[in-house]
N, C-alpha and C positions, 0 to 999 in steps of 0.2 A: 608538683603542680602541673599539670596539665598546659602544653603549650603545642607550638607549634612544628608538626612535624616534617620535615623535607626527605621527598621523594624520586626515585628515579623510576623513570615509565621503560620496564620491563621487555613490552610487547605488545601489539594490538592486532585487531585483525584485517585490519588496512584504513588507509588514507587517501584522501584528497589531493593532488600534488601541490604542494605546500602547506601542506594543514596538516604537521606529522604531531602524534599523541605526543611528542617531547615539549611543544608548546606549554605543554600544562602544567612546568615544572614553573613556565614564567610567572609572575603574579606582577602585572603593573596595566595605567590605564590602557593604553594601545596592542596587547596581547590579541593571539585570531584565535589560539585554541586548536584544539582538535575536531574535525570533519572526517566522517566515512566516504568513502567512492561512492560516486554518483551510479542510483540503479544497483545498489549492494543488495545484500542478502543479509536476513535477520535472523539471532541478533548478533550483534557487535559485538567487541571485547575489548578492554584494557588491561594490561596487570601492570599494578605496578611495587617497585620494591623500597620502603621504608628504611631511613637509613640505619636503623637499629628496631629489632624488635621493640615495639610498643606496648601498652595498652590504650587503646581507641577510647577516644573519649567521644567526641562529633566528627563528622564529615559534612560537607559542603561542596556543593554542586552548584556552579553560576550557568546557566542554561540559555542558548542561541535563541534569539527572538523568533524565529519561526522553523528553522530547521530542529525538532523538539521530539526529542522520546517519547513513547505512551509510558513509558515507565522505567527504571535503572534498578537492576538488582548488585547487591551487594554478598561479596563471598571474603575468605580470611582465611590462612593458612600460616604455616609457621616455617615449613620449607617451600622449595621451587621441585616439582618433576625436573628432571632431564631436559626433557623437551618437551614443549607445550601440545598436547594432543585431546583428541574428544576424550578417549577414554582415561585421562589421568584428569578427570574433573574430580572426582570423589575428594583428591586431595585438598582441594580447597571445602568449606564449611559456609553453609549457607547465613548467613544474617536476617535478610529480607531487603525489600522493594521499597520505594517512592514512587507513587506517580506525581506525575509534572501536566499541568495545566495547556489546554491548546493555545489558551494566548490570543483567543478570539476577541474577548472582550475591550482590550485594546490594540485590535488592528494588528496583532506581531510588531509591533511599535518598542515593547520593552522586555528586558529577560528578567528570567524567574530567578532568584537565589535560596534554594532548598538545604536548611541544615537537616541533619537526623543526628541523635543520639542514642548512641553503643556504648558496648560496656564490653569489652571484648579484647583481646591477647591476638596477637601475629605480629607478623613481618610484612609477608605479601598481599593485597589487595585486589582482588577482581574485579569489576563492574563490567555489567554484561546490560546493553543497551537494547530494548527490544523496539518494536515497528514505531516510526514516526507518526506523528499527527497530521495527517494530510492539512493544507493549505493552498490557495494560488501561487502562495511564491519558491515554496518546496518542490520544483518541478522536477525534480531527479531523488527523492520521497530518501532522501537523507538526513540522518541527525548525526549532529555537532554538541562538543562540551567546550566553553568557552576557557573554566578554571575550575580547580577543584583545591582542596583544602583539606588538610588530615590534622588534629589535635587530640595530644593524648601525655600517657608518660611509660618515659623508658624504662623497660624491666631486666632483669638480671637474664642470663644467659650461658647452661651450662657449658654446652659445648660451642666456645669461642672461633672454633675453625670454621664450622659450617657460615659463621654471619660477617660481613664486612663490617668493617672498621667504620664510625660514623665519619672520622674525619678524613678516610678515606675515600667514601664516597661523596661526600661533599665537596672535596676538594676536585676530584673525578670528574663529576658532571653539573655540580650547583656554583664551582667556583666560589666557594666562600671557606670562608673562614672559620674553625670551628666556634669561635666565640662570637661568629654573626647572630645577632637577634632574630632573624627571622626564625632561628631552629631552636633558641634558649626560650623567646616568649618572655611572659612578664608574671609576676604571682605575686599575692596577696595574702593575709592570712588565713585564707581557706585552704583548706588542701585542693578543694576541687572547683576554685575559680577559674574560672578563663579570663585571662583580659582582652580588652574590645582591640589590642592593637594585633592580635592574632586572628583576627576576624578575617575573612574571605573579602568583606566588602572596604576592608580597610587598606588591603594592599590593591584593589579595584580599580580606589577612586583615590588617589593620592599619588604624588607625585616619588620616585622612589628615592631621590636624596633626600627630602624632604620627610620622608617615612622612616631614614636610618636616623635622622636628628629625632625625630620624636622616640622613636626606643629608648635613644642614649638617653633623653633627658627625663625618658621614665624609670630608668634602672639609677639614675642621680637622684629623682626623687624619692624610691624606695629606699635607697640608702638617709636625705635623710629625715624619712619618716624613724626606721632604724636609732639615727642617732638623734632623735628629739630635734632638730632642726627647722619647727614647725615654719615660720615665715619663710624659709630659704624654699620649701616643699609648698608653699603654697603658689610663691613666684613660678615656679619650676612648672604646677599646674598649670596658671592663667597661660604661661608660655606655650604651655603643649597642646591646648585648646586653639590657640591663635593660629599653631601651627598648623593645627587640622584645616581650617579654613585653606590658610596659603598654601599648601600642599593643593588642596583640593583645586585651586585655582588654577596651577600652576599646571596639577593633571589635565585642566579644560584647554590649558591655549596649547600643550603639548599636542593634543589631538585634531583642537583647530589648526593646528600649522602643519599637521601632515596631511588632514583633509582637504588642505590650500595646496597641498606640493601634486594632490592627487589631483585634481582641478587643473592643475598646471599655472595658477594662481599666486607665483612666483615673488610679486610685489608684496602679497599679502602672507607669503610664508616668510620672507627675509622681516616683514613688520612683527608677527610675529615672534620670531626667535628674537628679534631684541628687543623686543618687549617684555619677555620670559627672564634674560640677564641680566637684564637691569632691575625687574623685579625680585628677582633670587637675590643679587648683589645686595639691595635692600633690604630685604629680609636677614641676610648673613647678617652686615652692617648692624642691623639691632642687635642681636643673640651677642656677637663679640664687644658690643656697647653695654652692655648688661650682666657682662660675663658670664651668660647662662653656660657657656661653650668654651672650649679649648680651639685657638686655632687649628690645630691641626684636628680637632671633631669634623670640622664645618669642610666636606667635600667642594673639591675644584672643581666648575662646571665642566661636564668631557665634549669635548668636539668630537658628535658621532655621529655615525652620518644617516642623514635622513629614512627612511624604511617605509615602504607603502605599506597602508592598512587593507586590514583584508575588505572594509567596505567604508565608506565614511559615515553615512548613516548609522551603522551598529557602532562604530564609536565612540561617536559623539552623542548618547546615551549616558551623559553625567549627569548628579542630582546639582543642582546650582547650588551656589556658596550659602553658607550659612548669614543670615542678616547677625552684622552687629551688634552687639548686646552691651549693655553699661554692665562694671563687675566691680567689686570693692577689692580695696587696695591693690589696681593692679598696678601692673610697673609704671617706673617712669612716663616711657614714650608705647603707644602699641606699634600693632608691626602696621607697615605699610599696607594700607590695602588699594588695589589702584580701582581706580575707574574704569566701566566696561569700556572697552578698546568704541573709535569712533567706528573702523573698519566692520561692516556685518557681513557675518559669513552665512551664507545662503544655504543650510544644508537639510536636505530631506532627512526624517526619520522615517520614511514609509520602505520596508526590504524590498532589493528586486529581484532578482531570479539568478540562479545559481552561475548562470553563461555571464552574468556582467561583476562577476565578484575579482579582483586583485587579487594581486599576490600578496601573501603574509611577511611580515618581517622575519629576519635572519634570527634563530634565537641565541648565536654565540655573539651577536651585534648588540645585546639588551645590557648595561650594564646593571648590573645587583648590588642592592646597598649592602656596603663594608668588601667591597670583590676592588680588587686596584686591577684599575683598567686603564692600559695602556692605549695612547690615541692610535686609532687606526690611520692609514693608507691609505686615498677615497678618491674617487673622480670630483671633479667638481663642482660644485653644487651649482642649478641652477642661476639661483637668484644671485652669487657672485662669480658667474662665468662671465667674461669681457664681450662686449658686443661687437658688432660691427663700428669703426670707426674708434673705439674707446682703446683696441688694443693691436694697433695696426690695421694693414691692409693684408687681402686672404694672397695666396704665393700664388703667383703664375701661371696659364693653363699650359699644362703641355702639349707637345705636339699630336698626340692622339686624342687627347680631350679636344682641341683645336677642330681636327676631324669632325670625330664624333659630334660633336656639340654645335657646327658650323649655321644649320640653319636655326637653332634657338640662337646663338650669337649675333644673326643677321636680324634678328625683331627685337630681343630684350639687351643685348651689347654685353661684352663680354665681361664686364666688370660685375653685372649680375649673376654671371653665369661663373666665373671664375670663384665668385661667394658659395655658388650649389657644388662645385668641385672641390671647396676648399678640403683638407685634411681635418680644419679646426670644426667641429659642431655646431658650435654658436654661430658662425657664418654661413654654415649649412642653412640653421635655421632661420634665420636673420636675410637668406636668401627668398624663402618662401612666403615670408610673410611681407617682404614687399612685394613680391610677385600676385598677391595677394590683392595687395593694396591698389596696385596696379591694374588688376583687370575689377577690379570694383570700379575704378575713377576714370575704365574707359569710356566717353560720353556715346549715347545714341547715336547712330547719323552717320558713325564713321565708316567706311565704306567695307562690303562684306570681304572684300581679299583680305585686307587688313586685321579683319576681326578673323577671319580663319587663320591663320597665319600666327596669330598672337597665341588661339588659342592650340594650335599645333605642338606650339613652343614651350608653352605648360604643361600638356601634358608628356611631351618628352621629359623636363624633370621634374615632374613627380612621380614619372614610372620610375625617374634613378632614384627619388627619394624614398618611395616606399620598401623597395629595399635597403633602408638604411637600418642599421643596427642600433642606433638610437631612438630612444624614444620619442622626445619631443620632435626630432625631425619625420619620424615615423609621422608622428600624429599631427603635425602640420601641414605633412603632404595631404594627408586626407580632409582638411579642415580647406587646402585648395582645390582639391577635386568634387567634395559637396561643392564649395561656390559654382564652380564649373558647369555642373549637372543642373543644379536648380535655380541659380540666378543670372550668369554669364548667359546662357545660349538660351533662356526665353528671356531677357531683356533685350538682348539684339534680335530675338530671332531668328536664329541659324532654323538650319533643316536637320534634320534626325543625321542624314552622314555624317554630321559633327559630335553627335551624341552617338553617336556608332562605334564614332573611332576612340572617342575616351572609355568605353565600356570595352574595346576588344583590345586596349593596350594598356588597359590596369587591372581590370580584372583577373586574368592569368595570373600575374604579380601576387596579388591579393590574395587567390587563395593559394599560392605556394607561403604566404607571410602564417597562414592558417596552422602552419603544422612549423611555427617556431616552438624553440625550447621554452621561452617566455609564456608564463600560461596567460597571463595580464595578455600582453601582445596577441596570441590568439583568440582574446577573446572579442579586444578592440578590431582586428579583420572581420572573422564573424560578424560580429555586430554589422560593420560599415556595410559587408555587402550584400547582406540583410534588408538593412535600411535603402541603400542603391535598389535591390530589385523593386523594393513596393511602389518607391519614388514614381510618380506618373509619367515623368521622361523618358524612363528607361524601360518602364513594365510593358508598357506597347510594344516595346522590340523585342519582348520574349527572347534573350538573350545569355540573359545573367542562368536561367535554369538548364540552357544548354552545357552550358561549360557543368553544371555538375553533375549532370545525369553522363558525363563521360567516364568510361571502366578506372578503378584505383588502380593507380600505377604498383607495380611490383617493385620499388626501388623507393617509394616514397615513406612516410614516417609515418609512423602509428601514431601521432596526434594530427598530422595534415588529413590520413583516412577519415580518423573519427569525426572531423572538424565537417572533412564533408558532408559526409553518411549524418550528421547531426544537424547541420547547415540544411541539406535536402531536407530533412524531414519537418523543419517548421516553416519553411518556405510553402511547402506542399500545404500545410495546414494554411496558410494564407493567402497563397494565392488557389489550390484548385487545380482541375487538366483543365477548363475550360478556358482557350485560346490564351494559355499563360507560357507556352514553351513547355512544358511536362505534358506526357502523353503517359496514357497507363502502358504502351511498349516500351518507351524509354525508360519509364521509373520502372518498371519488374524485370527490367535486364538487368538494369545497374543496381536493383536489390539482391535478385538471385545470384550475383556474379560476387557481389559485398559476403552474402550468406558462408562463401568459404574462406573471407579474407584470415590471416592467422592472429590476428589481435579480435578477442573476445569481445569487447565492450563492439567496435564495429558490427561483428555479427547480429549483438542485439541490436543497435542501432537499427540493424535494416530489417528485423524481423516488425518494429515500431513502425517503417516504412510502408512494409506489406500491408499490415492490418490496419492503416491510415487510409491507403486505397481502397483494400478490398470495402469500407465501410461508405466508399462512394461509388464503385463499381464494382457489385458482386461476383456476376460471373466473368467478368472480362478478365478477372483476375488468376482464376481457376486454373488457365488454360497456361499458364506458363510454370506452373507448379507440376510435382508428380503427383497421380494419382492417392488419394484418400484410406491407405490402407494399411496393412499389419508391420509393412516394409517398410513404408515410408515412414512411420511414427515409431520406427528403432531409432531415427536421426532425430533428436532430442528437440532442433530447431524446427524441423515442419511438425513433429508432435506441439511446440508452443505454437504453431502457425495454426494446424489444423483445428486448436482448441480454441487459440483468439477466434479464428471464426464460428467456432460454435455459439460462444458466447454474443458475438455481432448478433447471429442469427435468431439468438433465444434462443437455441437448441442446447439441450446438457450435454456435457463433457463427457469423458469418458468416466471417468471418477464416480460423477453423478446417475451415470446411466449403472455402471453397478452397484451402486447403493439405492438406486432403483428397483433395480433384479433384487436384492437383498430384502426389499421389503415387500417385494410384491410375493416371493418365496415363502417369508415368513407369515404373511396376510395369509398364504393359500392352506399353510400348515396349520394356522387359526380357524382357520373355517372349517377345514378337514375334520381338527377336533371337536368342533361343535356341532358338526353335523353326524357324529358318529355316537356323542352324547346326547343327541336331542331321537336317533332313532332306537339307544339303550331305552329313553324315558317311552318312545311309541313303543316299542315291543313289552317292553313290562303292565304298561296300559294295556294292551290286547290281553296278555296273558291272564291280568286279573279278570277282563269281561268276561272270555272263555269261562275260568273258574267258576265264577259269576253266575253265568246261564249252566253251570254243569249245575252248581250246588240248587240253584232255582227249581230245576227240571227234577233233580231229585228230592226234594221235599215236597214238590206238585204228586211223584209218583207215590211216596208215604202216607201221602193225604187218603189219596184214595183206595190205597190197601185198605186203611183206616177206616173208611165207611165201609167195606163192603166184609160179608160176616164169613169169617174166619174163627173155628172155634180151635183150633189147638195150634198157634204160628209155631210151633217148635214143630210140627208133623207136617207142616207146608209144604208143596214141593215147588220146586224152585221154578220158575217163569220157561216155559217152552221157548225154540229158539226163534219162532217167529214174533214171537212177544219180546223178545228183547229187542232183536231189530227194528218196532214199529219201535220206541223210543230208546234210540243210541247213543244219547245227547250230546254234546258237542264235539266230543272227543275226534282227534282226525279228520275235521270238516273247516271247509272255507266258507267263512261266515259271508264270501260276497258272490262267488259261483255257485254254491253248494256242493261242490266237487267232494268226497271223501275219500280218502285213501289211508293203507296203514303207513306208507313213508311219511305221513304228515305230524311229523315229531316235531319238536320246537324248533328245529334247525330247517327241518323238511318244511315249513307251513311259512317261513322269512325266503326261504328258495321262488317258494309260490308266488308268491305275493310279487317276488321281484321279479321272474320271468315269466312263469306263466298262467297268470289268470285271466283269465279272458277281459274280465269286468276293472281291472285293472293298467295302468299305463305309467309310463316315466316320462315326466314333463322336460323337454327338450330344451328347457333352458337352465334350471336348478336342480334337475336329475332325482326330483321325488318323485317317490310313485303316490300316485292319487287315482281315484275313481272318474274313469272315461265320464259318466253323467256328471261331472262337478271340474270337468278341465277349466271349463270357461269362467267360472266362477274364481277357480284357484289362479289364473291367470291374470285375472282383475285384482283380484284384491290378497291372495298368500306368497306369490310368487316373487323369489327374489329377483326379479325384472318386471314386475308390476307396474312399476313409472312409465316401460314403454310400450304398455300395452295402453289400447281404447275400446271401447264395444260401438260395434255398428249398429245403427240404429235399424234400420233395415234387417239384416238378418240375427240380432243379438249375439253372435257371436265376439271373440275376442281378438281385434286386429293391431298387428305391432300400430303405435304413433305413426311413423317415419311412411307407413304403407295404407294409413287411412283413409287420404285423400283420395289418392286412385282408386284405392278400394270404392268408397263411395259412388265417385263420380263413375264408374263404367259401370256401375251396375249390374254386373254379373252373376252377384249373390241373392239365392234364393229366399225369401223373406220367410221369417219363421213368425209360424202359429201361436197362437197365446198356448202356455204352461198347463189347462186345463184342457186342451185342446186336443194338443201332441207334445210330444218333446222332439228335441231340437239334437243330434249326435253334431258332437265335434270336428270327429274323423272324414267322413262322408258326405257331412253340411245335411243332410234330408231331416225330412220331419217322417216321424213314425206316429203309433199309436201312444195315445197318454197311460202313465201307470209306472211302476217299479217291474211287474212281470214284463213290458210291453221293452226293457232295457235289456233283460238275460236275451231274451228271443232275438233281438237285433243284434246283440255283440256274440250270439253263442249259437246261434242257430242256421240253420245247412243255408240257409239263401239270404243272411243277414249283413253287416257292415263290410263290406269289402275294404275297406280302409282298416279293419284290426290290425294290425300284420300279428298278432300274436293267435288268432284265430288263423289266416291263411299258412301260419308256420305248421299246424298242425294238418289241415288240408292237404298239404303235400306232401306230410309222409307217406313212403309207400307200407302202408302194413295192412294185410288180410282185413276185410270186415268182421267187426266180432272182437278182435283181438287188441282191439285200440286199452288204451287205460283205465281204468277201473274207474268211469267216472257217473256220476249220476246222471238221467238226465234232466235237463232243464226244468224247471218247475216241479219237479218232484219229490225236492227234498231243497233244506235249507229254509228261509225264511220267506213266507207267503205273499203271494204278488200282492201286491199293496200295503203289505205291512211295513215298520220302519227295520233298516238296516240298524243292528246293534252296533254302536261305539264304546270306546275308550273311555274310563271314567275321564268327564271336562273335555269330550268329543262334539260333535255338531249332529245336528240330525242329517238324514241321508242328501246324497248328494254335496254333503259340506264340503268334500273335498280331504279327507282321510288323507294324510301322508306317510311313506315309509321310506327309508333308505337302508341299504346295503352297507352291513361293516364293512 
């Protein structure tokens, strides 16, 4: 039967400091779970190890209300590698994915419970966590697993050496028993039921003594279903049903009374907890009244000691009790159920942000149903620590606290003072909060020596108090230095040296408290002197931002650096350089100096610093950096500096600029080829016209053999050689110069065309060659730059956009004649004579377009008159002035603008 399997968590690839993946071994209502490092890298890992090879049946995942995966993949394996490495992934086998909801729709108020169902063999278990679902409250873009759940059934196992012993790993790290139900589960006559007490959300929300009675009494009732025992099996039922309620209650005031201890809420955590015992007491009192129970079933409540929640709001996230139901034939008497408590506990469900989360509870402190749990060894609680007066008077000051302490002594009397000295805590604290009381209930009016003097004396001990090692006195102290700040000294009135002196003789204190081992504790400093800077008493005196922009000590801790460097950077965000005490010199010394500190998470810290500034002041930031180049982005942190600013800037990255080059590369190689196939299809064009006008010419000359009388064509003689020469047809001739020669071979006549024909040119922007009479035309409307050309109204030609205006406006250009008139040359801007012949004469003739240059390239050769190249001359061969120039089949009439390009 398929039940429930217990785990031991392998390995991960890091934590949260108290949020270690062994959490997820715990299942009960007050568990934190496991948390990645803040500002980690994705994705994440677990492995964990099965106490015996399985077969998987479901797996279940209870997921953080806004710290939230986009997605959890799931892998299975039968052994472990060596050592856990990138490349010994292969040995684990892929399953597949969940994704998990962002949790938008209710506010990150509540967590998701994901089963999935597998059918699947192993031992070991991977989950590989990918990128978080951003949020407001995810400020450090972390995900967290609250609990997880593995169900399935154990299979045979050849080789017995390679796998531990279930009851030896149980006993190792679950502390149970091998006959504890949480790893037997419960079955039915299915082979492949699950029962609901194996459920993830059953060991959630239920209290855990109260969860080992409901097993027992389902393994009593299976038995006797078994032995036909129907009535005894149906009591046994109503029983375990009632019991689920009472559990479930019993899980809400457990969490109420640690969210009351987290509050500091003391009256209402002692109300609590006996309200819990005498409720349980009650509850037992039935079961052994009904004899559902063996006394020694029914566990003794453990005196254990209280444990902070990782938050109170994610805690106290239970489904409310089930309403009351009538049921036939139930027992006797039902159980107790009480009434909600009169006490209301005040608690947000809304998450805050990662810097105000507690510490998680101990998990060898959790006691596990059917685990004998010996009472621990504990400081004293709270709410039964002796107070002032209840449990004597505090001892003596000595003769150097005497000293020390002499002018607080002379205002508040030594009996108050010898309370803040005491050895005992309770009197510590018991000290402050009269002290408290005290400068609350001193009246207006009284005179300022007085009122300075008092408050001098407070804050001598609360600078002793803030360094106290306890918490409540911790938080006391500070609970009298807010009154201090914002209601003592503007209800009297003092003048800022009095708020001067409380900020330059606790703050020091404060953030030395920053870099305690307590993560809780560092976070309540933080916070306080967070909240002190913005406070409007103190932000004036731009004060609180000097102390941090001072260099990290080399002796201090790597949680006091981080504290800072993190402390600086959302200060910065809130207050600004402007007249705050932060200058962009202070904060990019005290960043650049951070950038080599040797704890890693600091260094990013300050990199978040830089680019916090640089996005308020660009260049002033530049200048304390090194230069922008090949050297400086080997050092991995100015390469993240230099990119965050590209990206402030809009400008692409480096990544992006060569994936830039990459396409503009490939764009150029696309064009290349089309332009190299679009001048195959123009030459093959030419080639058929030529043919074209050959085969034409010679069936014009057949025609007229044909009329004319010939009486024996076999005795013909063949055409004299001036006779051939008058018609030569096209062979060897430039259909646009009329040039002929015999190098004008197919290869020879694509040469021509591209360097030198007179009546020819290559457009300067798209690199076709097209005909000089038709540039303008091709530049307006075929040119692949077409968009930024205009024609001028005035001279017709074709002027880039960008150079229109001036163009117009100066006037310069000589205004061109109507088209029946003259024409218009491109190169030279003049107007000639109108016609086709009146175009060779200007571009080919001794005194014509001075602007050809393919025409003046010839000019300058030095070679003999007479000896130049075999060329015709002008008008005397080729196609007749005013006739049309022949084209390509699906060509344009003359002047269209013909194009040709070079393979």
């Amino acid at each position: 039967m398929p039940h429930k399997i217990g785990f031991v968590v392998v390995s991960s690839s890091g934590h949260e400091d108290g949020f270690s993946a062994r959490e997820l071994m715990i299942h009960a209502p007050t568990v934190s779970g496991w948390r990645s490092p803040r500002c980690c890298q994705f994705p994440q890992e677990i492995v964990v190890q099965m106490v015996e090879r399985c077969r998987v049946r479901k797996l279940q995942l209870l997921a953080h209300q806004y710290m939230i995966p986009s997605k959890v993949e799931f892998y299975i394996s039968h052994c472990l590698p060596e050592y856990l490495g990138p490349f010994q992934a292969e040995r684990f086998r892929r399953l597949g994915y969940v994704s998990l909801c962002d949790n938008e729709k209710t506010g990150c108020r509540a967590r998701e419970l994901k089963s999935v169902y597998v059918d699947t063999e192993g031992q070991f278990l991977k989950l590989v966590f990918h990128q978080n679902h951003a949020n407001k409250y995810n400020i450090y873009n972390q995900v967290a697993l609250v609990a997880m759940n593995i169900i399935g059934d154990p299979v045979g196992c050849s080789d017995e050496s390679n796998i531990t012993s279930r009851e030896k790993l149980a006993d190792q790290y679950l502390g149970q028993r091998t006959e504890d139900p949480a790893l037997e589960g419960t079955c039915s006559g299915k082979s492949d039921y699950i029962s609901p007490l194996d459920d993830l959300a059953f060991d959630m929300y239920q209290d855990p003594e109260v969860a080992q009675i409901i097993r027992k009494l389902d393994e009593r009732k299976r038995d006797a279903v078994q032995q036909e025992r129907y009535d005894y099996a149906k009591k046994l039922k109503q029983a375990i049903a009632d019991l689920q309620k009472v559990g479930e209650r019993l899980g809400r005031y457990e969490v109420e009374k640690r969210c009351a201890v987290e509050k500091e809420d003391y009256d209402l955590a002692k109300h609590k907890k006996r309200q819990m015992e005498e409720y349980r007491a009650r509850v037992y009192a039935q079961l052994e009244l009904h004899s559902l129970v063996d006394t020694e079933l029914v566990p003794r409540p453990l005196d254990l000691p209280l444990q902070p929640l990782v938050h109170s709001s994610s805690s106290c996230q239970l489904p409310p009790p089930q309403e009351d139901r009538a049921a036939e034939n139930r027992l006797g008497e039902p159980f107790p159920l009480e009434q909600p408590s009169s006490h209301s506990l005040d608690v947000s469900s809304q998450p805050c942000s990662s810097d105000q989360q507690l510490s998680p509870p101990h998990p060898s402190r959790k006691a596990h149903p059917g685990a004998a749990v010996e009472p621990e060894k504990r400081d004293l609680d709270a709410s039964e620590a002796p107070r002032a007066g209840a449990a004597g008077e505090p001892e003596p000051l000595t003769e150097k606290a005497l000293r020390e302490a002499s002018s607080a002594i002379e205002v508040l009397g030594e009996a108050l003072v010898a309370q803040a000295y005491s050895k005992t805590w309770s009197f510590r604290e018991e000290a402050l909060l009269t002290l408290y009381q005290q400068l609350v209930d001193t009246p207006v009016g009284t005179p300022k020596e007085d009122l300075k003097g008092l408050l001098r004396a407070a804050v001598f001990l609360i600078r002793r108090s803030i360094r106290d090692i306890v918490t409540p006195v911790f938080q006391a102290s500070l609970k009298v230095l807010k009154m201090v700040i914002t209601q003592y000294i503007p209800k009297h009135k003092l003048s800022k040296l009095e708020t001067t002196h409380c900020v330059e003789r606790t703050v020091p204190v404060l953030l030395a408290r920053t870099g305690d081992s307590s993560a809780r504790l560092r976070v309540v400093a933080s916070n306080f002197i967070q909240e002190m800077a913005l406070c409007k008493e103190v932000r004036s005196l731009q004060m609180v931002p000097s102390y941090l922009v001072q260099p990290l000590k080399a002796n201090a801790s790597a949680h006091q650096a981080l504290s800072q460097v993190a402390l600086l950077a959302r200060l910065l965000r809130d207050l600004g350089t402007d007249s705050t005490g932060f200058t962009v010199d202070n904060v990019m010394k005290f960043a650049v100096r951070a950038l080599e500190h040797r704890v890693f998470q600091v260094r990013e810290m300050a990199v978040c610093v830089i680019l916090d500034l640089y996005r308020q002041h660009h260049a002033d930031v530049l200048g304390y950096l090194p230069p922008d180049d090949s050297t400086s982005r080997k050092n991995i942190l100015f390469k993240t500096i230099f990119e965050g600013f590209a990206k402030i800037d809009g400008k692409p990255t480096d990544a992006e600029i060569r994936a830039q080059r990459r396409a503009a590369t490939e764009e150029a190689e696309r064009r290349k080829r089309e332009e190299i196939k679009a001048l195959q299809g123009q030459l093959a064009a030419l080639k058929e016209m030529q043919a074209g006008a050959q085969v034409s010419q010679e069936k014009g000359s057949e025609a007229t053999k044909a009329r004319s009388p010939e009486p024996d064509r076999r005795c013909a003689a063949p055409r004299s050689a001036p006779e051939a020469a008058e018609n030569p047809g096209l062979d060897n001739l430039c259909i646009f110069c009329g040039e002929r020669s015999a190098a004008f071979t197919e290869e020879g006549l694509d040469l021509h065309y591209w360097k030198h024909c007179l009546m020819l040119t290559r457009c300067g922007y798209c690199r076709q060659v097209v005909e000089i009479a038709s540039l303008t035309d091709h530049l307006l409307t075929e040119c692949d730059k077409r968009d930024g050309f205009g024609r001028c109204y005035r001279c017709s030609e074709a002027v880039p956009k960008d150079e229109l205006p001036r163009h117009v406006k100066s006037k310069d250009c000589h205004p061109a004649k109507p088209e029946k008139l003259a024409n218009r040359c491109p190169l030279c801007h003049e107007n000639f004579a109108p016609g086709e012949e009146a175009w060779k004469v200007h571009l080919m003739g001794p005194v014509g377009c001075t602007m050809n240059l393919r025409r003046t390239r010839l000019l300058f050769k030095a070679l003999p008159p007479g000896k130049g190249p075999d060329t015709a001359k002008p008008g005397t061969s080729g196609p007749k002035a005013g006739s049309k120039i022949p084209t390509p089949k699906g060509g344009q009439s003359k002047c269209s603008g013909r194009t040709y390009r070079k393979q």
